[in-house]
Biopython code that builds the backbone (N, CA, C, O; Angstrom):
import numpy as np
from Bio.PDB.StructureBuilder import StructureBuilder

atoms = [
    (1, "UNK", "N", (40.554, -58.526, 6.318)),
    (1, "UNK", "CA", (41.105, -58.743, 4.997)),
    (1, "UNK", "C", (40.168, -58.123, 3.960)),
    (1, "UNK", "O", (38.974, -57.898, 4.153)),
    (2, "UNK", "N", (40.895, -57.856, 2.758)),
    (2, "UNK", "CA", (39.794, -57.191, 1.813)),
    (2, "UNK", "C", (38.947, -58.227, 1.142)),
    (2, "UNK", "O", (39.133, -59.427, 0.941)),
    (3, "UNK", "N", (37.686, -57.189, 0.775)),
    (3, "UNK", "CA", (37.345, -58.617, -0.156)),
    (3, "UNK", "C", (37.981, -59.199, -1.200)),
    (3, "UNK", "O", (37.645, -60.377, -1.323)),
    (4, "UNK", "N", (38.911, -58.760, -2.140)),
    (4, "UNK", "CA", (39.418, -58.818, -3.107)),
    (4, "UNK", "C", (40.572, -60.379, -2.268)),
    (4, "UNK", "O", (41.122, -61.162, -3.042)),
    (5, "UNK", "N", (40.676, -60.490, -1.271)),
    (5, "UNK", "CA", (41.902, -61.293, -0.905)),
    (5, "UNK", "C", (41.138, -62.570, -0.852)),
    (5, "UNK", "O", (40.288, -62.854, -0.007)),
    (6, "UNK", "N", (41.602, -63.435, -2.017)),
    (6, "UNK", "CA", (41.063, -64.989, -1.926)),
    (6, "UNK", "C", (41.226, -65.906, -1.315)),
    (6, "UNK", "O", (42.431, -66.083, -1.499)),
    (7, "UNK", "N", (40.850, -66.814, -0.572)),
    (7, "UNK", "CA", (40.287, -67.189, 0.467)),
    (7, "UNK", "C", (41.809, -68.579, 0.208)),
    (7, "UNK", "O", (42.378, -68.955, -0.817)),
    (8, "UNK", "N", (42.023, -69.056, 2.000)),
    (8, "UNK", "CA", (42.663, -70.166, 1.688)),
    (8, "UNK", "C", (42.639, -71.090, 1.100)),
    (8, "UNK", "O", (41.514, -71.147, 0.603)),
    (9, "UNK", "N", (43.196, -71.904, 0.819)),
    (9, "UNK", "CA", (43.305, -73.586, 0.169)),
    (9, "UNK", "C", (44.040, -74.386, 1.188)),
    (9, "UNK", "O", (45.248, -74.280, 1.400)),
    (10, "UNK", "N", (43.033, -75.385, 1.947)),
    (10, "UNK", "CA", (43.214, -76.162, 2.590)),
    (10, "UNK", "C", (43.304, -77.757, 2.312)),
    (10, "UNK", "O", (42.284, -78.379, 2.015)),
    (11, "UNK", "N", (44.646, -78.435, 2.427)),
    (11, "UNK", "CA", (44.527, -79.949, 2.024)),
    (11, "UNK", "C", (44.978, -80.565, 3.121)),
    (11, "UNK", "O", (45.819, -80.270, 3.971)),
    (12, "UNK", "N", (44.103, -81.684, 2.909)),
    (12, "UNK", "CA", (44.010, -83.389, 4.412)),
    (12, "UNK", "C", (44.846, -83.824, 3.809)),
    (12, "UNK", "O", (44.616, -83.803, 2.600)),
    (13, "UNK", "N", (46.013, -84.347, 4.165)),
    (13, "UNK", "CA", (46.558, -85.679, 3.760)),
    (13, "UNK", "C", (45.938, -86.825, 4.771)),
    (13, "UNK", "O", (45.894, -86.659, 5.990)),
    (14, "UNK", "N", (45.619, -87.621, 4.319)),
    (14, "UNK", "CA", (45.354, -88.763, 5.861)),
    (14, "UNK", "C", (44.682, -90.260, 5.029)),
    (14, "UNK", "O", (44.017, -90.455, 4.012)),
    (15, "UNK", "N", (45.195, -90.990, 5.943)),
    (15, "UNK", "CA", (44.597, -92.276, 6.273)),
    (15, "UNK", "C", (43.428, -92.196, 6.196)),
    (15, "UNK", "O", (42.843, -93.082, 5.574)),
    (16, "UNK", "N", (42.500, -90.874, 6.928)),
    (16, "UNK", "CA", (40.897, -90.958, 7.668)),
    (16, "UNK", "C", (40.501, -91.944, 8.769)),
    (16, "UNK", "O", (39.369, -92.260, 9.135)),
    (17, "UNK", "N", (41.763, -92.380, 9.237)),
    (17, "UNK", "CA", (41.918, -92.774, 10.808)),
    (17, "UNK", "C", (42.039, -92.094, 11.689)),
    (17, "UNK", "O", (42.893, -92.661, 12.370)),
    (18, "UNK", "N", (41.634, -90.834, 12.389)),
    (18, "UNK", "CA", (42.298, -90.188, 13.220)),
    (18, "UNK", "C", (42.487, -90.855, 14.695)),
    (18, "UNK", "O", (41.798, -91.731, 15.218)),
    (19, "UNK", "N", (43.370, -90.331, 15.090)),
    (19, "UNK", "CA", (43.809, -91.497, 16.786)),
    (19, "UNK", "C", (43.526, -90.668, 17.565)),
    (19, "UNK", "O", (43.767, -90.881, 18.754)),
    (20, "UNK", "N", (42.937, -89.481, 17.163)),
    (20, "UNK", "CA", (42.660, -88.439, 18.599)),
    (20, "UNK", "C", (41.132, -87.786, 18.446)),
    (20, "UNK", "O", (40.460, -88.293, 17.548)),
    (21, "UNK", "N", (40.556, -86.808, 19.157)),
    (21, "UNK", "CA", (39.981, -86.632, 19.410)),
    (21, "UNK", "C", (39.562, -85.278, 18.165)),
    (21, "UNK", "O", (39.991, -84.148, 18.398)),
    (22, "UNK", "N", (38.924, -85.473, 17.205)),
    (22, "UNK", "CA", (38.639, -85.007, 16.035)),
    (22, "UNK", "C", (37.941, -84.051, 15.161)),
    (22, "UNK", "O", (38.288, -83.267, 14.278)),
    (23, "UNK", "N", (36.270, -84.566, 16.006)),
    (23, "UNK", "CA", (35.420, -84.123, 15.370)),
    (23, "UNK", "C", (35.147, -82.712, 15.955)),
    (23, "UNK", "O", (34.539, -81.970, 15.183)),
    (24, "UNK", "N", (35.499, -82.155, 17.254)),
    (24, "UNK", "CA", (35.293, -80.891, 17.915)),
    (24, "UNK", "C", (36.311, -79.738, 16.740)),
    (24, "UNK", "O", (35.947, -78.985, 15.837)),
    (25, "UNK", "N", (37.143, -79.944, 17.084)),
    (25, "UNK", "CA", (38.190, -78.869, 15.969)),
    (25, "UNK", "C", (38.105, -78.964, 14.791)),
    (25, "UNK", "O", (38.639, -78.064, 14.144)),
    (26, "UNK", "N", (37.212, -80.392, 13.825)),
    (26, "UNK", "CA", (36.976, -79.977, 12.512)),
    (26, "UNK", "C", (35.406, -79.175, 12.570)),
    (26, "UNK", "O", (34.830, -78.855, 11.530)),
    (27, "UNK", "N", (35.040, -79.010, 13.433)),
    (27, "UNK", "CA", (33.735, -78.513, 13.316)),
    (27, "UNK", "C", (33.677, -77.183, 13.934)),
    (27, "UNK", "O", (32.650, -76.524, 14.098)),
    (28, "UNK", "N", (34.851, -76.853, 14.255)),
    (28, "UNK", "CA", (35.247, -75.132, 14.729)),
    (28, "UNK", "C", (35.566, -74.821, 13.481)),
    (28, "UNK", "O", (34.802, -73.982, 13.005)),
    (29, "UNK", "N", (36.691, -75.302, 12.535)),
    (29, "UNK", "CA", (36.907, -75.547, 11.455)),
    (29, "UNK", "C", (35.522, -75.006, 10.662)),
    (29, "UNK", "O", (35.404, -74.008, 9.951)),
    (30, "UNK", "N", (34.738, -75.793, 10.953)),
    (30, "UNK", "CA", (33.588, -75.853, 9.568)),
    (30, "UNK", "C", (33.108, -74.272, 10.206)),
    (30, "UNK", "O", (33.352, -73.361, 9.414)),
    (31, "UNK", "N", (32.695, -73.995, 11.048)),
    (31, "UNK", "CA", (31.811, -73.088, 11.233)),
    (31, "UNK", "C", (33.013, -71.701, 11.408)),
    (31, "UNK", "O", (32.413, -70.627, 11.353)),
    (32, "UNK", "N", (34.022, -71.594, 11.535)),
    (32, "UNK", "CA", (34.460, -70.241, 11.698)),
    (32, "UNK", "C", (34.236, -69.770, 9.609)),
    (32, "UNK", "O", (34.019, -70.497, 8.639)),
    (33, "UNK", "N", (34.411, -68.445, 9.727)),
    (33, "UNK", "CA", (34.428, -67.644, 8.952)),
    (33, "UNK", "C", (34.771, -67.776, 7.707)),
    (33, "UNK", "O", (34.127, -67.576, 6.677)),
    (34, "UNK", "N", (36.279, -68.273, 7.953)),
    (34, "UNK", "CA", (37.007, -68.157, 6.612)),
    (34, "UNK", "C", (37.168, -69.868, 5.990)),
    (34, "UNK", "O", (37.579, -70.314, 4.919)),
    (35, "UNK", "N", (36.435, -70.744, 7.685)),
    (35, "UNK", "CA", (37.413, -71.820, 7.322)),
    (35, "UNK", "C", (36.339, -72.430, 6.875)),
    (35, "UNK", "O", (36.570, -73.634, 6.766)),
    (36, "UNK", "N", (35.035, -72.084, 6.498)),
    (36, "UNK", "CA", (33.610, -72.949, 5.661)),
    (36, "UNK", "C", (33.858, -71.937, 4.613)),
    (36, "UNK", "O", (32.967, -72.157, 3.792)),
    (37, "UNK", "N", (34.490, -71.062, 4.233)),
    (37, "UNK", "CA", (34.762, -70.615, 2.701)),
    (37, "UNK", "C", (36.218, -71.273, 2.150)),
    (37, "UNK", "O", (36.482, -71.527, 0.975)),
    (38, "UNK", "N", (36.796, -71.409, 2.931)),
    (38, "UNK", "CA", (38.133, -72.131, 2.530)),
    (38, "UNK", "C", (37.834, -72.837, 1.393)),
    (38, "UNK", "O", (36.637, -73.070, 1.230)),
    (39, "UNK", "N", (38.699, -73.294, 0.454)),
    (39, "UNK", "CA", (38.893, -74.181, -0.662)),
    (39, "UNK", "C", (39.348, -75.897, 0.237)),
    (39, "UNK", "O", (40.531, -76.166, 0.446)),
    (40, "UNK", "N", (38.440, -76.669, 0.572)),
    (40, "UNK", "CA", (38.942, -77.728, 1.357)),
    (40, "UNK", "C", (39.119, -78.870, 0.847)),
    (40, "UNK", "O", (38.105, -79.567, 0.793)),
    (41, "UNK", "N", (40.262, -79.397, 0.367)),
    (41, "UNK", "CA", (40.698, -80.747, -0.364)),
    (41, "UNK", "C", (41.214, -81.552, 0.376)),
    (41, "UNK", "O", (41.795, -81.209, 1.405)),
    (42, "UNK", "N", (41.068, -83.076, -0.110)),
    (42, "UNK", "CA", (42.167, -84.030, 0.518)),
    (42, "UNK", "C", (42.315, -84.866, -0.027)),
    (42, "UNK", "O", (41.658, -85.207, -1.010)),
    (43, "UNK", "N", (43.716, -85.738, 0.727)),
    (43, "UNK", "CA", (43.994, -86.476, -0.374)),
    (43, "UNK", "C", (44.130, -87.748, 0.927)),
    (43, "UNK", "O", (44.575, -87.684, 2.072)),
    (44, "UNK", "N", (43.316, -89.258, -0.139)),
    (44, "UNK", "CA", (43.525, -90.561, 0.584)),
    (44, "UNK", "C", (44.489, -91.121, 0.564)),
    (44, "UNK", "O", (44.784, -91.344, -0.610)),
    (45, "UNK", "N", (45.559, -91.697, 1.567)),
    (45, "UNK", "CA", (46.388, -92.391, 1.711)),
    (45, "UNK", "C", (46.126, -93.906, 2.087)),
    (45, "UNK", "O", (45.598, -94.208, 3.157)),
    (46, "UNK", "N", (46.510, -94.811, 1.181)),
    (46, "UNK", "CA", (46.279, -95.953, 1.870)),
    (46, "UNK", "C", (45.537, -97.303, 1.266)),
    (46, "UNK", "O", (44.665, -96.984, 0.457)),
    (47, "UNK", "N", (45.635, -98.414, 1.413)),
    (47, "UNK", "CA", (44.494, -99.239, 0.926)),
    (47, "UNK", "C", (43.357, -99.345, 2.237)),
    (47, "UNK", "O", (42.473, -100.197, 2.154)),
    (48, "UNK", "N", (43.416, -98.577, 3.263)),
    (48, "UNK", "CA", (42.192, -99.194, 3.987)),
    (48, "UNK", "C", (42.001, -98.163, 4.871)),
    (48, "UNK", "O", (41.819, -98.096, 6.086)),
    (49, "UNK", "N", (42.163, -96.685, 3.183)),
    (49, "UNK", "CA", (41.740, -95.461, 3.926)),
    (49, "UNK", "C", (40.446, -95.144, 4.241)),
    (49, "UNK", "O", (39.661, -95.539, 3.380)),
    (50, "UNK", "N", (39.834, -94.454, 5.355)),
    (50, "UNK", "CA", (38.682, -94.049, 5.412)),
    (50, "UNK", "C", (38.248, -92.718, 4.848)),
    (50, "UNK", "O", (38.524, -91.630, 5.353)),
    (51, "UNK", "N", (37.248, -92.992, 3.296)),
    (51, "UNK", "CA", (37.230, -91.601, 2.706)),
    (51, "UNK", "C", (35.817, -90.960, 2.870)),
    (51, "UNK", "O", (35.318, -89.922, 2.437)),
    (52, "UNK", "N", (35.194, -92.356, 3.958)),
    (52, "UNK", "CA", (33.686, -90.832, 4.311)),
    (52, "UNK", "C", (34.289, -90.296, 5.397)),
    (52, "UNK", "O", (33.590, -89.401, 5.872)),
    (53, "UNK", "N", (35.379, -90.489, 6.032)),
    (53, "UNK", "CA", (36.067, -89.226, 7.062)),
    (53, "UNK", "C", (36.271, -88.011, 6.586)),
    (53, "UNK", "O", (35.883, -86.892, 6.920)),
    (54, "UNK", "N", (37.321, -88.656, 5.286)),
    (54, "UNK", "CA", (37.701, -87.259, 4.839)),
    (54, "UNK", "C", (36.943, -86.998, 4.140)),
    (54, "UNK", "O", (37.635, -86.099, 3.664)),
    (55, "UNK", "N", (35.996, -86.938, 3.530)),
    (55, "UNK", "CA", (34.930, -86.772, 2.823)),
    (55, "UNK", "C", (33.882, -85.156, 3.423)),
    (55, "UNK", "O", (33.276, -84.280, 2.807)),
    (56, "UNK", "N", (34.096, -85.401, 4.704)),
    (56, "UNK", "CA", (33.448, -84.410, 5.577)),
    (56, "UNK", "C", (34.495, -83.013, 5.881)),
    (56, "UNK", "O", (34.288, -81.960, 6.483)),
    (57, "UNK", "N", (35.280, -83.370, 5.408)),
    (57, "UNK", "CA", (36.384, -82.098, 5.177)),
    (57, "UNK", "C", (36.351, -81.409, 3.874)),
    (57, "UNK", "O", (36.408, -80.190, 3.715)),
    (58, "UNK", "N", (36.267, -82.178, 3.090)),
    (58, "UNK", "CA", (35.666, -81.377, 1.667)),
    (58, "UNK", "C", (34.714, -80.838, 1.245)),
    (58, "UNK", "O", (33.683, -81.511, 1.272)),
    (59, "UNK", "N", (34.611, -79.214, 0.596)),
    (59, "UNK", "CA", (33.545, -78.760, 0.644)),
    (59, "UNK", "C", (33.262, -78.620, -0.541)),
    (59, "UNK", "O", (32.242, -77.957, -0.727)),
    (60, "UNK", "N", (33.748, -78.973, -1.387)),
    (60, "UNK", "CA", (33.030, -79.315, -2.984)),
    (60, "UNK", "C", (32.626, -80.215, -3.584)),
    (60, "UNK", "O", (33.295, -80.974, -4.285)),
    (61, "UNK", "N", (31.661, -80.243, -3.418)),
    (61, "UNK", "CA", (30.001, -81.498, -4.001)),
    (61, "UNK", "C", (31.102, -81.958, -5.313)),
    (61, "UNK", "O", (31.488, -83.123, -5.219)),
    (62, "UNK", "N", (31.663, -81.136, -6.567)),
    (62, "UNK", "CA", (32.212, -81.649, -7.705)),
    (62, "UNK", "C", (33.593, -82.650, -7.460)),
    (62, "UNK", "O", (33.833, -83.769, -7.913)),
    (63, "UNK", "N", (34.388, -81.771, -6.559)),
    (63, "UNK", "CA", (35.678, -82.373, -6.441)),
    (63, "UNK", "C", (35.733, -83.381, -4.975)),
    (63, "UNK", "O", (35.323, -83.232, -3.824)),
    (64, "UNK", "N", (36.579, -84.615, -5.819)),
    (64, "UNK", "CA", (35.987, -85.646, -4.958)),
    (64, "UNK", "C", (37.693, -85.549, -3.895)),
    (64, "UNK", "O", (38.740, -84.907, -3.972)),
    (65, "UNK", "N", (37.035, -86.731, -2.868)),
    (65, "UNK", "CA", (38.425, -87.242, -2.439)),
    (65, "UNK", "C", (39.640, -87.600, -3.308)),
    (65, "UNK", "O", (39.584, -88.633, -3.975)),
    (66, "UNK", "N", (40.474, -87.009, -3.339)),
    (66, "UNK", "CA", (41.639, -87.638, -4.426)),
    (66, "UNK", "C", (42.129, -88.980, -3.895)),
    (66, "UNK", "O", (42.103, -88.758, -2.685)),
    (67, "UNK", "N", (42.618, -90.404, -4.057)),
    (67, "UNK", "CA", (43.140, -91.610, -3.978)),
    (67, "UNK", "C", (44.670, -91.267, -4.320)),
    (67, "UNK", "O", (45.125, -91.154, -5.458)),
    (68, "UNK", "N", (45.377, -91.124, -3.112)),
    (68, "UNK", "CA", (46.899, -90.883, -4.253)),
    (68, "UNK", "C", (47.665, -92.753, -3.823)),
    (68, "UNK", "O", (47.914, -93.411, -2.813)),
    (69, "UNK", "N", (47.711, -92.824, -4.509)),
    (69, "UNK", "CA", (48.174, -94.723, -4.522)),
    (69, "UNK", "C", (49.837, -94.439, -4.665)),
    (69, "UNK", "O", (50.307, -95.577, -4.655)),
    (70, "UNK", "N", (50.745, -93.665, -4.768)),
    (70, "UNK", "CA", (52.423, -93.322, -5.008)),
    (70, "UNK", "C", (52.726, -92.146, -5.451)),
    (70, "UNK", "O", (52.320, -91.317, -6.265)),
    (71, "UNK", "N", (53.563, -92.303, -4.679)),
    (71, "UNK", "CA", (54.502, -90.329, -4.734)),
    (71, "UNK", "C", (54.202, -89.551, -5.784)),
    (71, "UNK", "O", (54.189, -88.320, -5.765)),
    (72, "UNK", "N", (53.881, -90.466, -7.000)),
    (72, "UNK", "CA", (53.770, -89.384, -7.884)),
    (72, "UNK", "C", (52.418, -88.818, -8.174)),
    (72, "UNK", "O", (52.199, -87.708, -8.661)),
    (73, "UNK", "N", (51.507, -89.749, -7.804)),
    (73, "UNK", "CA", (50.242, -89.018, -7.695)),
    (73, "UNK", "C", (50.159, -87.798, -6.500)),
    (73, "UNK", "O", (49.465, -86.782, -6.545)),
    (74, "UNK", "N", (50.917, -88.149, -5.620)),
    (74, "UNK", "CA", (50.563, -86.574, -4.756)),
    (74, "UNK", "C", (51.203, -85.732, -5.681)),
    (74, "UNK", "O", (50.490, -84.846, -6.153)),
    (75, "UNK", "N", (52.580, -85.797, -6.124)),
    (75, "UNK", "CA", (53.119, -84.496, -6.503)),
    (75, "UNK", "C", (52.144, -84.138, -7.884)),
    (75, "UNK", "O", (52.130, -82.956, -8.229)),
    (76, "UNK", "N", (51.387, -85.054, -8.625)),
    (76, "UNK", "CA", (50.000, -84.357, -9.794)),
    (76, "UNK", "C", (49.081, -83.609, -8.992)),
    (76, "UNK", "O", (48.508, -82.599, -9.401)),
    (77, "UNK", "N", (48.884, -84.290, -7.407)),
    (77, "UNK", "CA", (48.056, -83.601, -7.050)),
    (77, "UNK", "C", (47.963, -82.118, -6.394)),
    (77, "UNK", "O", (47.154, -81.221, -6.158)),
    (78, "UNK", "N", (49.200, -82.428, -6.274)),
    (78, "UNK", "CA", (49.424, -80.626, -5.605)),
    (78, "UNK", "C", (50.052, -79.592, -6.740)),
    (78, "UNK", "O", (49.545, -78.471, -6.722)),
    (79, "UNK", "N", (51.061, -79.816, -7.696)),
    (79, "UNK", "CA", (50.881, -79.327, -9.388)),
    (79, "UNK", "C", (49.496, -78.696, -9.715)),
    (79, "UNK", "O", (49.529, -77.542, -10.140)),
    (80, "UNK", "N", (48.409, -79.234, -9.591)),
    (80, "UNK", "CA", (46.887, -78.982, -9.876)),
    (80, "UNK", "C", (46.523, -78.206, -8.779)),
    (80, "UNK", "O", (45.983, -77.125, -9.018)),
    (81, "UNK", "N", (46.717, -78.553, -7.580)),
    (81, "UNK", "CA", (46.516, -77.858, -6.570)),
    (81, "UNK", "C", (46.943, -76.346, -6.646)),
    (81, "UNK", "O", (46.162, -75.423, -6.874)),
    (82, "UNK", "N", (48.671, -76.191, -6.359)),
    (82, "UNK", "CA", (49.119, -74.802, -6.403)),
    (82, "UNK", "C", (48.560, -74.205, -8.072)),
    (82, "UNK", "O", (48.323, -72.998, -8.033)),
    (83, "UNK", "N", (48.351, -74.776, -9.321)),
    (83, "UNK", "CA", (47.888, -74.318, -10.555)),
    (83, "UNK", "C", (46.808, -73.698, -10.332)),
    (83, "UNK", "O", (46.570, -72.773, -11.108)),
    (84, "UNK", "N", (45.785, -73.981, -9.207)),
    (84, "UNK", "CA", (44.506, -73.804, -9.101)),
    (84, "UNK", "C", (44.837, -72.374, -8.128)),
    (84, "UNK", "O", (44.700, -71.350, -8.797)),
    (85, "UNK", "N", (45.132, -72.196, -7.084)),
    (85, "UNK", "CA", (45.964, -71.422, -6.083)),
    (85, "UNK", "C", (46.634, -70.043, -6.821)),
    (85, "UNK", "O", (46.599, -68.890, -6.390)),
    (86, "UNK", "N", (47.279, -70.563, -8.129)),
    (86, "UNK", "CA", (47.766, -69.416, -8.662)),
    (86, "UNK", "C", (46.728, -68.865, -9.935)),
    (86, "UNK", "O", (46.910, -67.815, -10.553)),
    (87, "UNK", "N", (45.924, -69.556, -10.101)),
    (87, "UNK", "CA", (45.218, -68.968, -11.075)),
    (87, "UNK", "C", (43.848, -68.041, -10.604)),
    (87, "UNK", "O", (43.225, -67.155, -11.189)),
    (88, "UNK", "N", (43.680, -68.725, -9.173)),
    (88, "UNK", "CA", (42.677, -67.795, -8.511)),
    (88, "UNK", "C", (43.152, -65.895, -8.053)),
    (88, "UNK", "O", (42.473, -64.891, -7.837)),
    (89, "UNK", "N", (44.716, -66.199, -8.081)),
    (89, "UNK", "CA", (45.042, -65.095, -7.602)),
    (89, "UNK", "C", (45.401, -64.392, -8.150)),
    (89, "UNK", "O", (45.849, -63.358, -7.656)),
    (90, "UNK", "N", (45.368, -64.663, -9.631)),
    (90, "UNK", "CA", (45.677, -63.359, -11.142)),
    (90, "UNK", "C", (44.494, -63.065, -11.490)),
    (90, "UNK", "O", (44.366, -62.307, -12.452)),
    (91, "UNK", "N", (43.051, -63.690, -10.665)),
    (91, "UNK", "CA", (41.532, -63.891, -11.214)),
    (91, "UNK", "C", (40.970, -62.551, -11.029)),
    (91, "UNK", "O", (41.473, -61.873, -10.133)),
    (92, "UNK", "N", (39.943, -62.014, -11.770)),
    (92, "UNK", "CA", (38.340, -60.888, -11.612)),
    (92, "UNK", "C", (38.098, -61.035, -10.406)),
    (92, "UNK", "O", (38.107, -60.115, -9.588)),
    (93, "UNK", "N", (37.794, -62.512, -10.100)),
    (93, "UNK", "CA", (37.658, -62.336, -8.548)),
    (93, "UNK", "C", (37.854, -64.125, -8.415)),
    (93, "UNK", "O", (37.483, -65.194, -8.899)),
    (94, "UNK", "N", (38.645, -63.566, -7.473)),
    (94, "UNK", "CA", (39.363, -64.627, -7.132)),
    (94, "UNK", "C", (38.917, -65.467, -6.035)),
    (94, "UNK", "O", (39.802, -66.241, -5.670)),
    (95, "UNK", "N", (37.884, -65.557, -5.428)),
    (95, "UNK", "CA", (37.203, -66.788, -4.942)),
    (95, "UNK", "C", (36.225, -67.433, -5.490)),
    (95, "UNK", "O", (35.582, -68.222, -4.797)),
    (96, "UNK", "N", (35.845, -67.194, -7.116)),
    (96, "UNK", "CA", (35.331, -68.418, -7.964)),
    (96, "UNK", "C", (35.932, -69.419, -8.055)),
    (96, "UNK", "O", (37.132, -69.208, -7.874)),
    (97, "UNK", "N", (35.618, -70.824, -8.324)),
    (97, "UNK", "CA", (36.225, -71.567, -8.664)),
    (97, "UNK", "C", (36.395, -72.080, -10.074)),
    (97, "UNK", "O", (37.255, -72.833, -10.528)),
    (98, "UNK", "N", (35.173, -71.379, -10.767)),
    (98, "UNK", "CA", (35.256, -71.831, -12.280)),
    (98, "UNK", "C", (36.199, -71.470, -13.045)),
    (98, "UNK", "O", (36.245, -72.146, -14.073)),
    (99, "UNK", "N", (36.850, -70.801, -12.973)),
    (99, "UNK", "CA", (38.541, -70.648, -13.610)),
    (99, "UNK", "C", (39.594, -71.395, -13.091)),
    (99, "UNK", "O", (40.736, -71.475, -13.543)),
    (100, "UNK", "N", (39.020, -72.057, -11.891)),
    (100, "UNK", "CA", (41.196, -72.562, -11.736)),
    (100, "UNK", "C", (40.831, -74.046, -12.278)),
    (100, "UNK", "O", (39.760, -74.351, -12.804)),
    (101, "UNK", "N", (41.861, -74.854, -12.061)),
    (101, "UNK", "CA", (41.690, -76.248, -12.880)),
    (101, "UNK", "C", (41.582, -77.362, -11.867)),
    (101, "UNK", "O", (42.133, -78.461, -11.928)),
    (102, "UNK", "N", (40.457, -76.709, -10.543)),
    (102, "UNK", "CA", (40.497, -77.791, -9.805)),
    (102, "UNK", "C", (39.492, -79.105, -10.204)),
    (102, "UNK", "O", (39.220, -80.129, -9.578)),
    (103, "UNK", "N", (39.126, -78.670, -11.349)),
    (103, "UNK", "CA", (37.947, -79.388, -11.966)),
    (103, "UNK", "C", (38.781, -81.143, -12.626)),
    (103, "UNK", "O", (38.240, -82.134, -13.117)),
    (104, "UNK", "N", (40.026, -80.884, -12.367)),
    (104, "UNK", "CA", (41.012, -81.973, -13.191)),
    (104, "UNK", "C", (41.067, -82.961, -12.484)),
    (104, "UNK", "O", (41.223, -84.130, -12.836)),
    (105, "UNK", "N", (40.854, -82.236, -10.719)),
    (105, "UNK", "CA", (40.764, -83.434, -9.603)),
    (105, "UNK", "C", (39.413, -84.555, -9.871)),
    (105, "UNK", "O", (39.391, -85.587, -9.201)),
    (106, "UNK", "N", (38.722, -84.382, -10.506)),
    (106, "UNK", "CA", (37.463, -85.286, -10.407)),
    (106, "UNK", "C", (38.364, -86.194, -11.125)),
    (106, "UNK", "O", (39.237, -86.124, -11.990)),
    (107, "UNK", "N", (37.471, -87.549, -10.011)),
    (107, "UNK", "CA", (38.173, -89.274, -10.051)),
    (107, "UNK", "C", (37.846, -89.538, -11.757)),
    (107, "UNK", "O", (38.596, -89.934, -12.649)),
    (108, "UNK", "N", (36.354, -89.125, -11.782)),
    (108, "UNK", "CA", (35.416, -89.836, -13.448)),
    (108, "UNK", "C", (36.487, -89.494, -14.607)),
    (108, "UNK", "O", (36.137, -90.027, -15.660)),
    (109, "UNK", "N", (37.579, -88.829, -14.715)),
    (109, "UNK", "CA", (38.396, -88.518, -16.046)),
    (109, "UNK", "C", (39.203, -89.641, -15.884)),
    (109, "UNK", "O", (39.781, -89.758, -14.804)),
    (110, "UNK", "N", (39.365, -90.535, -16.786)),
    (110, "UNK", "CA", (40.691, -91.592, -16.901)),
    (110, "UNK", "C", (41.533, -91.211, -17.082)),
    (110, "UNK", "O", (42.510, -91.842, -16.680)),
    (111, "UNK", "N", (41.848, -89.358, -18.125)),
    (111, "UNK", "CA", (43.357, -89.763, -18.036)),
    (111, "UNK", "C", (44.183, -88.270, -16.832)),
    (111, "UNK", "O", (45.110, -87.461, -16.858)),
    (112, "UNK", "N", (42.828, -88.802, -15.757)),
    (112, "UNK", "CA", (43.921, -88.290, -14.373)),
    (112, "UNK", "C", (44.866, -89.006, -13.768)),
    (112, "UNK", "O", (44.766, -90.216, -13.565)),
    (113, "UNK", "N", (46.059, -88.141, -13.372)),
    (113, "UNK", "CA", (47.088, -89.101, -12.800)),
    (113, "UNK", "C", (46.702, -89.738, -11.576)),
    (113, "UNK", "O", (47.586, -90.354, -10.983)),
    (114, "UNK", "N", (45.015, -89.694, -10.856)),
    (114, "UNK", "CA", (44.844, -90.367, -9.817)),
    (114, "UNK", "C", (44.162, -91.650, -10.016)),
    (114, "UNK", "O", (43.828, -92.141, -11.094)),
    (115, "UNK", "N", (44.018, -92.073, -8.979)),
    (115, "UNK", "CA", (43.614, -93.684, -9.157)),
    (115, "UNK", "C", (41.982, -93.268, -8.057)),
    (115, "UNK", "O", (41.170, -94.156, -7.797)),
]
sb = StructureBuilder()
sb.init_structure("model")
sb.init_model(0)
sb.init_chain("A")
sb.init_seg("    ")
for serial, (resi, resn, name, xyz) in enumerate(atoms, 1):
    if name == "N":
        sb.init_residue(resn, " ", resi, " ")
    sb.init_atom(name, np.array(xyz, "f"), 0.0, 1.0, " ", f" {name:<3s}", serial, name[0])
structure = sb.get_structure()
């Protein structure tokens, strides 16, 4: 791929229960090429989700686990998501992150639509 071609955007939906056998394929995951540059988000489902699971899937120190508590918080969260997705790809260079608006996902703003 060229360099110019910006890198995936990857999102967890999950509990952070997994029932199978886990940690081998997220850690092929972490170490192949594209998939420790990937953009890696997720989102918690649940009241008695586990978010230092998914926590280890995310690779941005700023952007936290998202909490989506009802339907409509996922659909804010992926709105922000694909916003972020399309703004990287009209970008100078499009695997910065300081231009797209994934910065909206951080929990610390009150008036995010997440909980």
């Amino acid at each position: 791929m060229p360099k110019r071609s910006y890198l995936p955007t990857l999102v967890l939906v999950s509990d952070g229960q997994p029932n199978d056998d886990w940690e081998e394929p997220l850690q092929k995951l972490l170490d192949s090429d594209r998939g420790k540059r990937a953009v890696r988000l997720a989102v918690g489902i649940g009241d008695d989700c586990d978010f230092d699971v998914l926590k280890r899937f995310v690779n941005h120190p700023e952007i936290p686990v998202v909490r989506a508590t009802a339907v409509s918080k996922l659909m804010d969260f992926f709105r922000v998501v694909s916003m972020s997705v399309m703004a990287r790809s009209v970008a100078q260079n499009p695997n910065s992150t300081s231009n797209s608006p994934l910065h909206l996902l951080n929990d610390d703003d009150d008036d995010l639509p997440f909980d």
